[in-house]
Structure formats: structure tokens, C-alpha cells
C-alpha angles and dihedrals in degrees: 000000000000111000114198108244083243095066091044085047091052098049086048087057091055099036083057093042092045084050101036086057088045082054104050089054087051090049092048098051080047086057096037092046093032117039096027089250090304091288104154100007118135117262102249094054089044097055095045084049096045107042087037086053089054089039088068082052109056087038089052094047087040088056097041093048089058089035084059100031117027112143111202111242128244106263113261127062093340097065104064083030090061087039096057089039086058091053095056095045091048094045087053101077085040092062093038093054088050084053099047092059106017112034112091124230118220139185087277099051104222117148107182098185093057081047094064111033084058088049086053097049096047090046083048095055095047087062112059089037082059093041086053093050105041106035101040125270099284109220097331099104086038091057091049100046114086115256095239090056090054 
């Protein structure tokens, strides 16, 4: 049975989301067994743990929102648009979580993964918001309207 890439878009969204926010529980009982739930620790390590640790959250939430509510886009410009939009939303948990146990931290406190992979989200975002606007609103108002008034 053929399945439009939309449809395959939206359950990747909410396969990543629904494993980002496992993720960030996981993380959470690593930083909780672990790390003692971060008491004593210096300042520096605390602050690429912790906002790493959100990080998986907002990305997880981000992804399951799409996962849950991703419109297709009219065809033209906003369909590879929204695709591309989607990559960079998706790519985004995968290079947090890299960050979160990978990346070192150091004295200057610069983390360029986690950089990036908030870059990419945002970018993301602006995308489909962009997508949405400028190339109609796909099915959503379809989905919303009653099927007698269709």
C-alpha cells in the first residue's frame, strides 16, 4: 500500500518526539544516579548537563507536536520547503543527545553541537512557519472543517 511521504514525515516526527521525551526521562534518572542530581558539582558541568538535559525536552515536545499535528503542504515551493523543514527539525534530538554525553565541557563553556542542532531547529521552525504561510495551509483547514461542509 503506497503511503504519501507526508504521512511517513509526520509518523517520524512522532517516533523522534516520542524518543527524544523517553530520552529526556532516561537522561534525568543519569543525571539523578550518576551525578547525584548534579549537588556539588562545579558550576560549568552543571550548566552543559542541565540545559543539554532540557534541550532533549523542548526537541522531544517540538517533534511530537509535528508527529501529532503536521499538515502536507500544497504542492509547489512549500512542499520541499516543509521536507527540508522537517530534517532539520528531526536531526536536531539526534545532535543534542551527542552533546549531552559527548560533547566536552571546558573552562569557556562553548558547546558547538548543541549550537547547531538549536540553530537547526529554529531554522526548522521558521520553515514550516514560512511553508504554512506562504504556500496555503495544506489540509489543515481541510482536517478542521466538518465533512458535510466539504
Amino acid at each position: 500500500m503506497y503511503r504519501h511521504p507526508r504521512s511517513c514525515l509526520r509518523q517520524l516526527h512522532l517516533v523522534m518526539g516520542l524518543v527524544t521525551l523517553a530520552a529526556f526521562v532516561l537522561t534525568g534518572q543519569y543525571l539523578d544516579k550518576v551525578h547525584d542530581h548534579l549537588v556539588g558539582m562545579p558550576d560549568g558541568p552543571r550548566l552543559f548537563l542541565r540545559s543539554a538535559h532540557i534541550y532533549l525536552l523542548w526537541s522531544g515536545i517540538a517533534n511530537a507536536l509535528l508527529g501529532c499535528h503536521l499538515a502536507r503542504a500544497p504542492r509547489g515551493f512549500a512542499r520541499p520547503l516543509q521536507t527540508s523543514s522537517s530534517l532539520l527539525i528531526l536531526a536536531a534530538p539526534l545532535l543534542l543527545a551527542y552533546s549531552f554525553f559527548l560533547e566536552p565541557y571546558g573552562p569557556d563553556l562553548q558547546r558547538p553541537v548543541s549550537w547547531w542542532a538549536n540553530v537547526a531547529a529554529f531554522a526548522g521552525v521558521l520553515g514550516h512557519a514560512a511553508a504554512h504561510w506562504l504556500g496555503g495551509r495544506g489540509n489543515a483547514d481541510a482536517a478542521m472543517t466538518p465533512a458535510a461542509e466539504r
